[in-house]
C-alpha positions in Angstrom: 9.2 -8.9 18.3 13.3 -8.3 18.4 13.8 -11.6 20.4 11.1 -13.5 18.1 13.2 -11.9 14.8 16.5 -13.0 16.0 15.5 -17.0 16.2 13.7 -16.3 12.8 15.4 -14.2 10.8 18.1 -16.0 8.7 21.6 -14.3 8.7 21.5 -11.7 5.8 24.1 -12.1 2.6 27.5 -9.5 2.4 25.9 -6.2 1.8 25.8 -5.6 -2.2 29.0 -4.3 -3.6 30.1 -2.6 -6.6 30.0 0.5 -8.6 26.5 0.0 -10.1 25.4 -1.7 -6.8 24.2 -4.6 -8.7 27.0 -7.2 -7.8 25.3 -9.5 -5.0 21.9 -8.2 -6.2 20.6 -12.2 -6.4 21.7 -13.1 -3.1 20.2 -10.1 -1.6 17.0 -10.8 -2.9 17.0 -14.1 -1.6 17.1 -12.8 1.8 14.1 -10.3 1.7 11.9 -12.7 -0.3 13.3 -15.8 2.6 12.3 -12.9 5.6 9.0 -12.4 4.0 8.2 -16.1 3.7 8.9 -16.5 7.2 7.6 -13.4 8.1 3.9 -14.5 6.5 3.9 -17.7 8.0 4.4 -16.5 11.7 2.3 -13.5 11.8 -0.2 -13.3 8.4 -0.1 -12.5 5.0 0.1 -9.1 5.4 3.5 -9.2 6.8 4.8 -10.1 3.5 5.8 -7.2 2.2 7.6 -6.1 5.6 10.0 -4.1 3.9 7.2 -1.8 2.1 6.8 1.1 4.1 6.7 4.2 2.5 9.4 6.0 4.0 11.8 3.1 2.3 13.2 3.2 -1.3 11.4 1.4 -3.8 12.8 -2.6 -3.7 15.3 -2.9 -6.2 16.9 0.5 -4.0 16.2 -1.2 -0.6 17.9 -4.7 -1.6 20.8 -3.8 -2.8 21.6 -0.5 -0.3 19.9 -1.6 2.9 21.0 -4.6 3.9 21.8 -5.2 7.4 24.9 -7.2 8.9 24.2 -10.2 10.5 24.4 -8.6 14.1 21.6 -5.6 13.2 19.1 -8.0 10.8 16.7 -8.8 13.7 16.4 -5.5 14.8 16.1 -4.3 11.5 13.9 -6.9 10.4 11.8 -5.9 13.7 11.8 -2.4 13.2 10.8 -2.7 9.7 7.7 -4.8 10.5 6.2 -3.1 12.8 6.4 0.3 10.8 4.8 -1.5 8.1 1.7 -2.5 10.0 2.0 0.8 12.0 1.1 2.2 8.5 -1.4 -0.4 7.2 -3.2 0.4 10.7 -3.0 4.0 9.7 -4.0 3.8 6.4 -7.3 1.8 7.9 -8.3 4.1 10.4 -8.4 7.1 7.5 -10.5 4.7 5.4 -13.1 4.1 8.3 -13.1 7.9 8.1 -13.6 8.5 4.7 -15.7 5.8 3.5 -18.9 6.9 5.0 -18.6 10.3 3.4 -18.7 9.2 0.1 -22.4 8.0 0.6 -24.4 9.7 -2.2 -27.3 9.1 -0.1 -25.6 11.7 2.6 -25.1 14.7 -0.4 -27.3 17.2 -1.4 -26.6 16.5 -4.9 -24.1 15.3 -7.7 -22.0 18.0 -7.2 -21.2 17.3 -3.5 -20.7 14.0 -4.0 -17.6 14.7 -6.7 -16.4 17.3 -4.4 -16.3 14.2 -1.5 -14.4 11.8 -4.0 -12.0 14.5 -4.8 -11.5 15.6 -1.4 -11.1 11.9 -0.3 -8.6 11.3 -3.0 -6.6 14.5 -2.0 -6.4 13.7 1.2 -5.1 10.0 1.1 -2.6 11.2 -1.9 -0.9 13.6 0.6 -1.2 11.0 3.5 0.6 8.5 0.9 2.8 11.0 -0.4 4.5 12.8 2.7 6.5 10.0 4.7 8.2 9.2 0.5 11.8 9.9 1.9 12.6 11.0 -1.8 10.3 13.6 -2.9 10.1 12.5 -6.5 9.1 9.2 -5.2 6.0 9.1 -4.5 3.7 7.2 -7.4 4.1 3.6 -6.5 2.8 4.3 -3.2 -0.2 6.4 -4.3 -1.0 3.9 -6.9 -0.8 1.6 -4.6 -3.2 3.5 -1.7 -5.7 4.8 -3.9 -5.9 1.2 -5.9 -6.5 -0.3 -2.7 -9.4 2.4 -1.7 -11.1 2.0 -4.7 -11.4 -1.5 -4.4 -13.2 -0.7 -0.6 -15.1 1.6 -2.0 -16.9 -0.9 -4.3 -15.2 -0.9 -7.2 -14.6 -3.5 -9.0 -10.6 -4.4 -9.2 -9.5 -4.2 -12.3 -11.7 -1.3 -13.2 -9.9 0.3 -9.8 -6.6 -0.2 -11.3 -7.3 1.7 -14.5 -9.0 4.5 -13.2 -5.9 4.6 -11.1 -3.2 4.2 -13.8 -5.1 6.8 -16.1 -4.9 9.7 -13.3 -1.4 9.0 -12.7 -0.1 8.0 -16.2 1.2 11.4 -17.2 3.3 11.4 -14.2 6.7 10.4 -14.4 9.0 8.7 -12.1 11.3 11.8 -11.4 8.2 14.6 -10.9 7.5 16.1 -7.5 4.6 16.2 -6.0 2.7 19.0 -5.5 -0.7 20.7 -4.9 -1.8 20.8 -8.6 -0.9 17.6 -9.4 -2.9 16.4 -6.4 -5.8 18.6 -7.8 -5.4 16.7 -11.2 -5.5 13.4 -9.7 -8.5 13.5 -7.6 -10.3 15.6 -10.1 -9.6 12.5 -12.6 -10.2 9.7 -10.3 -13.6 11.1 -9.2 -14.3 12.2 -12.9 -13.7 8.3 -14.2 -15.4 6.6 -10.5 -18.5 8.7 -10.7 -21.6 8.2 -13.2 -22.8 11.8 -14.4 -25.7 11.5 -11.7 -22.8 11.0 -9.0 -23.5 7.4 -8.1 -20.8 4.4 -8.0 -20.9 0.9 -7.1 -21.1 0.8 -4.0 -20.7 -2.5 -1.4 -20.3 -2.8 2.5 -17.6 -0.3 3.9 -16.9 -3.3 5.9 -16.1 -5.4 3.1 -12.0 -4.8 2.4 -10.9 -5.9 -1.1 -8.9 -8.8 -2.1 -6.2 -6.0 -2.9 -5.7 -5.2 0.6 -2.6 -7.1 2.3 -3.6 -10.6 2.2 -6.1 -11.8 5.0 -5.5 -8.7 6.7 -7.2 -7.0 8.8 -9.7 -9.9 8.7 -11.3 -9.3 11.5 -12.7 -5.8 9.9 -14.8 -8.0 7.1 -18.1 -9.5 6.8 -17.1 -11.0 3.7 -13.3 -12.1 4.9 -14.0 -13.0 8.1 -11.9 -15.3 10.6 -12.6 -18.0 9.4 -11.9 -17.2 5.6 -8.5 -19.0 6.4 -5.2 -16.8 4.6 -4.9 -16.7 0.6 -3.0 -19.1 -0.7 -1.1 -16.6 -3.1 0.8 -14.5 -0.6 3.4 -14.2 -2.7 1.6 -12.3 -5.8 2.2 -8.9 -5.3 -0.9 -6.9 -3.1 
């Protein structure tokens, strides 16, 4: 992918300079949102947002301290992609796991069925949480992970994004995460998912929501299959 980045990949901008690390902030931008254009066309709409793995600083951070010189931008570019989708494919494989637990058909009652979401929610929260290289981090990736397993679960979008921004709203930007709050999230996400009899709406496990990196992975969808064709808004944010 190296050799395919460096006839690609345009050559970045001068490396932001400045005391508040804002001066070159435009041209910077430029460059990421020119990589991710080219990025999508080649290889999918997922590989738009190339430069979102978890273990890098939020985008405002990443543009204006990360940029490579002109010599290392391929690699970079490369190295950055393919972490990305190492963490999508990741991120997949521990929804295939969890899905199917949350069956309310599978549960002896109500009860087990809250202590499943909970679990669930737990679980991917610290999966989200731990590669955050600052440990004060983490929200915009949770948000972001449990929005997106929500919507697979069956729920409907926007009601996936409140129930999301409710259980993290009392969180601010510069709090740590640890064991209670994860306790406190999952407790609220299952509490505002669930129905008192422990039911929610429910589609195919197989069905991945419009949420998920666009047209991607298509090939795990009944209802986005192959020849759904990519979304024609792959620059609206996922």
């Amino acid at each position: 992918m190296s050799v395919v980045a460096r006839t690609l990949v345009p050559p970045p901008p001068p490396q932001p300079t400045g005391d508040d690390g804002w001066a070159g902030y435009s041209d910077a931008a430029a460059w990421v949102e020119s990589v991710s254009v080219i990025l999508s066309d080649r290889y999918g709409p997922w590989a738009y947002r190339w430069h979102w793995g978890p273990w890098e600083r939020e985008h405002v951070g990443f543009v204006t301290d990360r940029i490579p010189t002109p010599a290392d931008a391929p690699a970079f570019v490369a190295e950055s992609l393919l972490a990305w989708r190492h963490w999508l494919e990741s991120l997949a494989e521990r929804f295939d796991h969890i899905l199917p637990s949350l069956d309310p058909t599978r549960a002896a009652d109500a009860a087990d069925v809250v202590a499943a979401w909970e679990a669930a929610v737990a679980q991917l929260m610290a999966f989200a949480a731990t590669p955050v290289v600052d440990d004060d981090g983490w929200q915009g990736n949770c948000e972001r992970t449990l929005r997106w397993f929500l919507t697979a679960a069956g729920i409907p979008p926007d009601q996936a994004q409140i129930v999301v921004d409710g259980a993290l709203e009392r969180f601010g930007w510069w709090a740590p995460l640890t064991a209670v709050e994860i306790g406190e999230v999952a407790d609220r996400v299952a509490r505002d998912t669930l129905s008192p009899t422990g039911i929610v709406p429910v589609g195919r496990i197989d069905n991945w929501p419009d949420t998920w990196p666009h047209g991607w992975p298509s090939w795990r969808a009944t209802n986005t299959g192959r020849g759904a064709g990519l979304s024609s808004d792959r620059g609206q944010p996922a």
